[in-house]
N, C-alpha and C positions, 0 to 999 in steps of 0.2 A: 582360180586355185587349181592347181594340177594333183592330180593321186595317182599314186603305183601300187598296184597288189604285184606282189611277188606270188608265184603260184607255182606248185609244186605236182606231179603225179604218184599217187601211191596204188598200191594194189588194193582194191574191194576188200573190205575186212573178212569178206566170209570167203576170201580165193586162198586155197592153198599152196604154200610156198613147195615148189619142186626146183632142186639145184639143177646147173647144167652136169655132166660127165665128170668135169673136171672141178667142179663147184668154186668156180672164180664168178661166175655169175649166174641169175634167178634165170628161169627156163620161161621165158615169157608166152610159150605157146598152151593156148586156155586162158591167161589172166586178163582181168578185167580191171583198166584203169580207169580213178577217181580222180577228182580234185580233191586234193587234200581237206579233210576236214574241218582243220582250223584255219586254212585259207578260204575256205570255204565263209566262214563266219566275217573272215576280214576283208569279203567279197561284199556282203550283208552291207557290216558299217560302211567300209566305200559309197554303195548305192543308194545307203538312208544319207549321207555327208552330199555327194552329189543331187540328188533331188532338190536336198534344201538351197543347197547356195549355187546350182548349176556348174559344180567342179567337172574336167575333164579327167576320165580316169581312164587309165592305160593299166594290161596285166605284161606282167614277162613273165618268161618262163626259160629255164637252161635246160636242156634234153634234145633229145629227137624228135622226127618225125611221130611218134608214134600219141605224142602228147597232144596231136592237136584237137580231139576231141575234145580234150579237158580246157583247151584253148574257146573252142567255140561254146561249148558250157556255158562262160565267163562273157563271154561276147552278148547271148543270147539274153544272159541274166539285165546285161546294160551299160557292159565295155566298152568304152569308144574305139580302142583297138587293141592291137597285140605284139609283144613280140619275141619270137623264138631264137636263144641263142644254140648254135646247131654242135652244142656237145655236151654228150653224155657224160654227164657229170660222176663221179667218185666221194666227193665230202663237200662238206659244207663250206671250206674256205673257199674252194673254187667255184663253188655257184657263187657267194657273197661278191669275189673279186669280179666275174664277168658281166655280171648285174653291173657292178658300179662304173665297169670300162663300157660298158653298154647305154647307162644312161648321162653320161660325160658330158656335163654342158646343159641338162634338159629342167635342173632344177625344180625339182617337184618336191611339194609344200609337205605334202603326207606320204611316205610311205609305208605300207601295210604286210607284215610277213606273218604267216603263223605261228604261234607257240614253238611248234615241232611240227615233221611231218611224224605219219603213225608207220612209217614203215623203218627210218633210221633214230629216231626220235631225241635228233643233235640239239636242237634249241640254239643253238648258233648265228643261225646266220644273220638275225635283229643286230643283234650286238656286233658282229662281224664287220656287215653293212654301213651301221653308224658313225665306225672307226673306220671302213676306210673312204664314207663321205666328207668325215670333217663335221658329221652335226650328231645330236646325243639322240641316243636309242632306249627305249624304255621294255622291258619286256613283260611279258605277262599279263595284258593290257584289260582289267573286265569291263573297261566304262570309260569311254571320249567325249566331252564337250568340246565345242569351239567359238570360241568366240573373237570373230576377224583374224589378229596374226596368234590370239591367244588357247592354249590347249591346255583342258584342264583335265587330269586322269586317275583312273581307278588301278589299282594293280595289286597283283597277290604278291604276298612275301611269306615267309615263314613264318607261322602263328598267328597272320591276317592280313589286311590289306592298307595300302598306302595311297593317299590323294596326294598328287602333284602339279603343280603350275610349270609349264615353259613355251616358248616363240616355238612358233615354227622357224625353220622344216624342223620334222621328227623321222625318226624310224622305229612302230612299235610292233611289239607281236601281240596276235589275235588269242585270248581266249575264249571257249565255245561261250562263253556270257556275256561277247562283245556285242552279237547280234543275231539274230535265228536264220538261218541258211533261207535264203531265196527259190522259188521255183519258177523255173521259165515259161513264160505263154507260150501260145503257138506262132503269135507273130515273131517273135524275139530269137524264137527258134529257126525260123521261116531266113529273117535275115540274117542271123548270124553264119548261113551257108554259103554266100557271096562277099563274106568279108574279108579282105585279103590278110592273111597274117603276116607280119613283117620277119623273114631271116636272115639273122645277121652272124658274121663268121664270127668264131669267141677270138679274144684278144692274146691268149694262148692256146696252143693244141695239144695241149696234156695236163692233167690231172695231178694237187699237189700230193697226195694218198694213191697207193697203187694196192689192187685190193688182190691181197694172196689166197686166200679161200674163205668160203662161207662153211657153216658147220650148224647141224639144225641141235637145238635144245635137245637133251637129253627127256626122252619120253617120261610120261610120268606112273609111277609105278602102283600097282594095285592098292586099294584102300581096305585095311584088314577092320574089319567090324568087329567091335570088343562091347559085352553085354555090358549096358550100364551096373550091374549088382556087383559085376565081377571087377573091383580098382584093384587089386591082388596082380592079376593079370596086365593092366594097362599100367601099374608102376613096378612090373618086371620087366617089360619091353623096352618101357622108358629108359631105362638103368642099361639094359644089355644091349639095343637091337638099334 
């Protein structure tokens, strides 16, 4: 059995976002990058699926150089290896297409993307992926069995959740209820420093979104305290303010 985590880098939930000058793009100097959260969890089930049935599991990643930490992370958790395709991505269809021009021919049973990442929070790329593999994608994934070619799944929908039977291959995304994030030992850490990470040129060298500027949220404005006794007062602001 072969398995792919798709993996992503986000910024540290607690680093603050500072634009560049021109604010076409985030100022990276100070930020501290993650592996995304919910690939994080879809690292987890990979690792509890591999132990049992001895699957080989491989992560990719679209980005830069600067992801490869987040690359050995994954390696250390218990990747068998890796591989970087070397551009910096813009949206989600083009990470989806270069992934799939990337793994062409490699036929892998499971694929594992997250919900979202937390820094564009697209939800795309599962669905993306599955369409332009040619095999069906499930998203929002809380719960996998497997049984040989058979996959049985838990998934949120609007107003609750849905169980579903199908073959493999799949393509799902990871919710944080897929499985609890892994910490790496010291040995796993030890070799994930000698592991060669595979880069590979993307299959295009532009981006299908071209991103005109960024624009930070509108700060949030003072919180005016109104005496519980006084609703005279709170159902005159309501009305006017």
């Amino acid at each position: 059995m072969k398995i792919l985590l798709c993996a992503s880098k986000t910024p540290d939930t607690t680093t603050k976002i500072v634009f560049s000058a021109d604010k076409k793009s985030i100022d990276n100097s100070g930020v501290t990058y993650i592996l995304n959260p919910y690939d994080d969890h879809g690292l987890a089930k990979a690792m509890v699926i591999k132990e049992k049935t001895g699957a080989s599991l491989t992560v990719i990643h679209v980005g830069d150089a600067s992801a490869e930490a987040v690359l050995r992370k994954a390696l250390s958790i218990g990747a068998d290896d890796c591989i970087r395709v070397n551009l910096e991505p813009n949206d989600s269809y083009t990470v989806a297409a270069e992934i799939a021009a990337a793994i062409k021919g490699e036929n892998y049973d499971l694929i594992i993307t997250g919900r979202e990442s937390i820094d564009f929070n697209g939800s795309q790329v599962c669905d993306l992926l599955g369409e332009m593999l040619g095999i069906p994608s499930i998203a929002f994934v809380s719960n996998l069995e497997l049984d040989g070619n058979a996959a049985t799944l838990k998934r949120f929908i609007d107003g609750g959740e849905e169980t579903l039977s199908v073959n493999l291959p799949i393509v799902i995304s990871a919710t944080k209820e897929l499985a609890e994030p892994l910490i790496p030992n010291m040995r796993g850490i030890m070799c994930a420093r000698s592991n060669p990470i595979k880069v590979v040129e993307p299959s295009a060298n532009t981006n299908a979104v071209t991103l005109v500027t960024f624009e930070a949220p509108a700060s949030k404005q003072s919180c005016i305290m109104i005496d519980p006794a006084n609703a005279e007062e709170l159902i005159d602001m309501l009305h006017n303010k």
